[in-house]
Structures are given as C-alpha cells and as structure tokens.
C-alpha positions in Angstrom: -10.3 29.0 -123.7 -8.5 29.2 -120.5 -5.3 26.3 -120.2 -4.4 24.3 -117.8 -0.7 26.1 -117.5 -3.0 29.8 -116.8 -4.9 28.3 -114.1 -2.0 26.8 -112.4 -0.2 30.1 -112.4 -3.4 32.0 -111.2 -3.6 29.9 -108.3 -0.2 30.5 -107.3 -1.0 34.4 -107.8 -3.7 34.0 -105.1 -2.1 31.5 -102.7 -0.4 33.7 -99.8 3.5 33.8 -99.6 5.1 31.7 -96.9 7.2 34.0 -94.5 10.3 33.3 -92.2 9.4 33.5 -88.5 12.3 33.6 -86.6 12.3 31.3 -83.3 12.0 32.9 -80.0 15.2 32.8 -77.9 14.6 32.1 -74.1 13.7 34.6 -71.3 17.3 36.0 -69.4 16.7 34.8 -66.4 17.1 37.3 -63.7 19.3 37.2 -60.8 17.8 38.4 -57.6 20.6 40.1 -55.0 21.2 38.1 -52.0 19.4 40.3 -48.9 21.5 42.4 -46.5 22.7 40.1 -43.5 22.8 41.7 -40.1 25.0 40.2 -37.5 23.4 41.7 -34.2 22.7 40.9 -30.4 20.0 38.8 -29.9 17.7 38.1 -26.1 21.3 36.1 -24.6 23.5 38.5 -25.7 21.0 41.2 -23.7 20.6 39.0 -20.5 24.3 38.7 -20.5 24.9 42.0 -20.2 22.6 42.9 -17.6 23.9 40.3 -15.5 27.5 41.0 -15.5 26.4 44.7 -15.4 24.6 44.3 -11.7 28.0 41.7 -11.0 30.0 44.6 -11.9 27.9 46.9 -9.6 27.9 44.4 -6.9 31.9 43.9 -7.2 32.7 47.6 -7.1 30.2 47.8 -3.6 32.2 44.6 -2.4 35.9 46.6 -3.2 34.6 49.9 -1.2 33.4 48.3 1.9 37.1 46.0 1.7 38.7 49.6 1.7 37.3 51.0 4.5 39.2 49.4 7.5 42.1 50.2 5.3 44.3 53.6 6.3 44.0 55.6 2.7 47.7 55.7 3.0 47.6 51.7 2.1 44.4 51.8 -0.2 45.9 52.3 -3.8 45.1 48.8 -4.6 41.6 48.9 -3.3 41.1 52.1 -5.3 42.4 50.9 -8.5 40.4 47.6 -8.5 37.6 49.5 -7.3 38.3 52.1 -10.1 38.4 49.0 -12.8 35.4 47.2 -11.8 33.6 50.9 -11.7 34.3 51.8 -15.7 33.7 47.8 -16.3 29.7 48.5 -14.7 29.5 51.7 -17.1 30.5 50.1 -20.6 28.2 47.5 -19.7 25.0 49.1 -18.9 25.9 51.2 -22.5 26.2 48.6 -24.4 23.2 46.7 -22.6 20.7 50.3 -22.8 21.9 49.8 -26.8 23.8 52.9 -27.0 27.3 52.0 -27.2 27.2 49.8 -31.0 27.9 50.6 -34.2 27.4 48.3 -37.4 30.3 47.7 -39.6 29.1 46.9 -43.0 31.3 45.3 -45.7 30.4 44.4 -49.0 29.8 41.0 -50.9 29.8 40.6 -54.6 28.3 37.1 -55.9 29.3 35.7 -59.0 26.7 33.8 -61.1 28.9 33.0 -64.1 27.7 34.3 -67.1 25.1 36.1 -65.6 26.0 39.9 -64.1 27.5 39.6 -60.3 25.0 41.1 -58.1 26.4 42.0 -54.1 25.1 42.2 -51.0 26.3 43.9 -47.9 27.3 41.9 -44.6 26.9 44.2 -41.5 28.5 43.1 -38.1 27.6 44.8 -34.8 30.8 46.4 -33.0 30.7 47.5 -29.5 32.8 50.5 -29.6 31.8 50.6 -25.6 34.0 47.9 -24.4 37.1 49.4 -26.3 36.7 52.5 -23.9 36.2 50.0 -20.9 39.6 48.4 -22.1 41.4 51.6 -23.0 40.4 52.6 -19.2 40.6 49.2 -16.9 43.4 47.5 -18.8 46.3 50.5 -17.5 44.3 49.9 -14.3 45.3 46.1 -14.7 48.4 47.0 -15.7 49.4 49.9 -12.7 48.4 47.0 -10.0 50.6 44.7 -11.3 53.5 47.0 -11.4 53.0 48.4 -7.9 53.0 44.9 -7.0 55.9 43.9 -8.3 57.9 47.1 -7.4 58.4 48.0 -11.3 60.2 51.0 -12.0 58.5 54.1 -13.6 59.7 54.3 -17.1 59.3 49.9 -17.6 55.5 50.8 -16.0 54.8 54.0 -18.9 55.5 52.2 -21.1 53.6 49.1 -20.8 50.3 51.3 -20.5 51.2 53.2 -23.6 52.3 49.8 -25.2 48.9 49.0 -23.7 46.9 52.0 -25.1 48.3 51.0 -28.6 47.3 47.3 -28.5 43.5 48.6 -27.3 43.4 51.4 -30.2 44.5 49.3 -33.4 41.7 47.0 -32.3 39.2 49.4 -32.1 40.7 50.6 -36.2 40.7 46.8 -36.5 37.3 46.2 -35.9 36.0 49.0 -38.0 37.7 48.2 -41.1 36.7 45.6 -44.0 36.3 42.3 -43.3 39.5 40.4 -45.1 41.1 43.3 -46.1 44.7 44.1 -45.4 43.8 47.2 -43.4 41.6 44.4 -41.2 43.9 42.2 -40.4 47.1 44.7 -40.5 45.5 47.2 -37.5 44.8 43.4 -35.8 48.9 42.4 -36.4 50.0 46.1 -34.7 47.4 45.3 -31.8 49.3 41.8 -31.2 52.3 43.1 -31.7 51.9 45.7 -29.4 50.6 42.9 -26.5 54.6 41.6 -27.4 55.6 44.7 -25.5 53.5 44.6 -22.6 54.3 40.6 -21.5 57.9 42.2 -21.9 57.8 45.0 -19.4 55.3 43.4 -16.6 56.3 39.4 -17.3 60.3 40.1 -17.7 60.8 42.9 -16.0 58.3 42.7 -13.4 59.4 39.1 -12.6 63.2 40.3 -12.2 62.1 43.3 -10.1 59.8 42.0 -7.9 62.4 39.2 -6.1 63.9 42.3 -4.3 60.5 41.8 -2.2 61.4 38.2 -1.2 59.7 34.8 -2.3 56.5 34.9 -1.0 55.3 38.6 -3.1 57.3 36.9 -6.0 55.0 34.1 -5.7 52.2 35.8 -5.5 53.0 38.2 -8.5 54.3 35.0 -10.7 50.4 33.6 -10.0 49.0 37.3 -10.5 51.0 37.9 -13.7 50.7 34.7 -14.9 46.7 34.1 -14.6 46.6 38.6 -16.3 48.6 37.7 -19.1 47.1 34.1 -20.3 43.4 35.7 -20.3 44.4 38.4 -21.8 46.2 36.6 -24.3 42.5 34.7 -24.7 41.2 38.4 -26.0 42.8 38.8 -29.5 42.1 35.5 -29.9 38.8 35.8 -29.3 38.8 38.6 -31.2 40.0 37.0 -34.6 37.0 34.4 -34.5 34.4 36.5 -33.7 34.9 40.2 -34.9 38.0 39.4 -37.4 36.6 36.7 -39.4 33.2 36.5 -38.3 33.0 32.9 -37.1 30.9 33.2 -34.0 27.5 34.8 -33.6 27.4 38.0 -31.7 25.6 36.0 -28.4 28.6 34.0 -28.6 31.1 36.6 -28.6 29.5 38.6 -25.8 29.2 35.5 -23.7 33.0 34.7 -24.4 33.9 38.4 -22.9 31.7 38.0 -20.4 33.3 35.1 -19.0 37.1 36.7 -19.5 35.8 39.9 -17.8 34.5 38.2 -15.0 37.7 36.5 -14.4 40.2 39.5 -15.4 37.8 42.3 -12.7 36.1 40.9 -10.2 37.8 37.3 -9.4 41.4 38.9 -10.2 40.8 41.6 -7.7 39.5 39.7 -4.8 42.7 37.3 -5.3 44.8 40.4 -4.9 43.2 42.6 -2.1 42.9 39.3 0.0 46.5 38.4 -0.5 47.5 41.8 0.0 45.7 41.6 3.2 47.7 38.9 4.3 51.0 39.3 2.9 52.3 42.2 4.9 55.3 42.7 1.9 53.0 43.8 -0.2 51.9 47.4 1.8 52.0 50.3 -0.1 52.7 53.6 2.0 51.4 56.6 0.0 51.9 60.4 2.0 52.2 63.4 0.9 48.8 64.9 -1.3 47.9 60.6 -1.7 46.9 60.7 2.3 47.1 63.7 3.9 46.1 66.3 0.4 47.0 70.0 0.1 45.5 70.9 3.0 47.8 70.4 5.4 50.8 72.2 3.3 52.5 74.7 5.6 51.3 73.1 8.6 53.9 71.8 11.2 53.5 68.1 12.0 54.7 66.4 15.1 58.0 64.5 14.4 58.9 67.2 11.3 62.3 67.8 10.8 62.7 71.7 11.7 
C-alpha cells in the first residue's frame, strides 16, 4: 500500500524544476555621426562674380583709353591702375569658372555623454585666387600711393614687402584649423604686418608728401585715408567669415565684392582724374620708361656733348 508521504514525493519527482531567467538589459542605443557640412558658393555668390568680373573688364578698357592722350612719359599711374584692375578681372573669372577654390576641412568631435564621441568634419571653401589678386594689386595700390606722395625708395620697399607678408600669413591663415593657435596666430602676423604698412605710406608718406604743397597733400591725405580704412575692413572681414566662420560663403564674396569695387575701379578713377587736374602731381619718366633701349647710342637734340 502506497502512503500519502510516497505520493507527495513522487509528484515532486515529476513536477519540472523552476529555473532563473535573467532579465533582459536594454538595447545600446546607437549614436549616428553628424553628416559632413560643406560651406560652399551657392547661385549669388556665382552671379557676383561674374558681375564684378565684366566691371573689372570694363574698368581696365575705361583706364587704357584715359591713357592714351597721355605722353607715356606721364602714364605710370594709368599703367599701374590699369595693371591692378587687369590681375583683379583674372582672379575673378578663376574663381567664377570654379577653378581657383580649395576646401579646408577641419574636424568636429561631439560628445554624447556616456555614450562614445562620434566627429564630423566641417569643410569651408577658400579661394586661394583672390590671395594671388591681393599679393599682385595690393603693391600696385601701394607703388601709386608712394609715387604720389613722393616717398622715398627704401620707406616704399618696404611697405610692399611689409605688404607681401600681411597677404601670405593670410593665405597660411586660411588654410589652417579652425580655432587652432596656428589659425588665429598666421591671422595675428598678417595684422601685424598691416601695422607696418599704415607706418610707412600713412606716417611717412604724409610727412613726405607736403614738400609738394597743400593741394597734392590733400589729395594724398583723402587717397591714403579712403586705401587704408577699406583695407583695414579686409582682416576684419576676414575674421567673421573665413576665421571663425560666421558668415555664409555668398556673404563673404558679396562683402569683397563691394571692398574691391571701391579699393580698384572707384579708387583709380578718383586718382587719374585728380591727377589730370592737379598739374603737382606729373610724373616725368625718361630714359628706358619713355624712350626704351632703342635709342641708346643715338645723339639727341639738346644732349650735352
């Protein structure tokens, strides 16, 4: 006879084992990378640049025909603002055609807390076109003020090479990482350099020039004056837009635009009209400037024997 006690363990026997799931932890979420942001031209930034390329074209027609009725003995300021306005029409069909740009990418890590940082890369386009035009027109700029004001050699030198400097480090400035100390130090030597060329055609220019009376001093105080504030507006310009990346890249081009136009075009019609006028301010150029090697050996009425 079977007990009570046997059946009760035989039905434990036979009942199945409870086990110990363990609970399901939740899913790691996944972080998904921020996409690559490009910083590029856009349709205004392309009209913009046709249209002051054909004003550039039509300025540098405008400064040839003013030279003409000018003896080529008193045409260096026709040249050299004919000269800027030239190299200005060049950088900006390049950069308008699309082959004068660069994109200088720098790169963004995000931080998600406890989660892994992910990064992402932020790629501005540079124009590497309008630091040639610069490097070329701004010496221009610079050589017409100093004739102008009657500056001596060595002060002239070295405000393009102060000049040259100030042009370069930007260029370095604008290819290096955004925020970084080689950004913003290549952007401090490019200012610093400016420093040196206010010195030698503001200062010195203003104390030579007043050997050519009060009306060319005049005239090169409003010259000088109108150069050095717009170019002043560049680096400015430059540390919203390019430096820190405040501006769109439309913005910045129509910002240039607008400097260039006043800087080439309006700046030289100001100074070949005045010069036109103001009879101080002839420049008589012989030798190779008017008469060239070809008349070397030859004997000249009113030549000393």
């Amino acid at each position: 006879m079977i007990h009570a006690d046997q059946i009760e363990a035989m039905t434990r026997l036979g009942r199945p084992t409870a086990t110990t799931t363990a609970t399901p932890g939740p899913i790691p979420t996944i972080i998904v990378p921020l996409p690559d942001q490009y910083q590029q031209i856009g349709a205004v930034g392309h009209r913009t640049l046709w249209v002051l390329f054909a004003l550039m074209v039509l300025s540098s027609a405008v400064f040839a025909l003013l030279s003409w009725n000018v003896p080529i003995s008193r045409r260096v300021y026709h040249v050299v603002t004919t000269l800027t306005t030239i190299v200005a029409s060049i950088s900006y069909f390049a950069i308008a055609s699309g082959h004068a740009s660069k994109f200088n990418c720098t790169t963004v890590y995000d931080h998600h807390g406890s989660f892994p940082d992910t990064h992402h890369e932020v790629c501005r386009q540079v124009f590497w076109a309008r630091y040639v035009d610069w490097a070329l027109t701004t010496p221009l700029l610079i050589l017409n003020l100093s004739l102008l004001a009657g500056l001596d050699g060595a002060h002239t030198l070295m405000a393009i090479a102060a000049d040259l400097i100030m042009v370069l480090t930007g260029l370095f400035a604008a290819f290096g990482a955004e925020g970084t100390a080689q950004h913003w130090g290549w952007y401090t030597l490019s200012c610093l350099s400016y420093l040196f060329v206010i010195w030698h055609i503001g200062v010195n220019g203003s104390r030579m020039v007043q050997a050519k009376g009060s009306s060319v001093s005049k005239l090169f105080a409003s010259l000088a004056t109108f150069s050095l504030l717009l170019w002043t507006a560049y680096p400015i310009v430059w540390g919203i837009a390019e430096g820190a990346h405040k501006t769109s890249v439309d913005t910045e081009i129509l910002i240039y635009a607008v400097l260039d136009v006043l800087t080439k075009p309006i700046l030289g019609l100001w100074l070949l009209f005045s010069h036109r006028s103001l009879a101080e301010t002839n420049i008589e150029l012989g030798g190779w400037w008017s008469h060239g090697f070809a008349s070397q050996g030859r004997i000249r009425i009113g030549d000393e024997e």
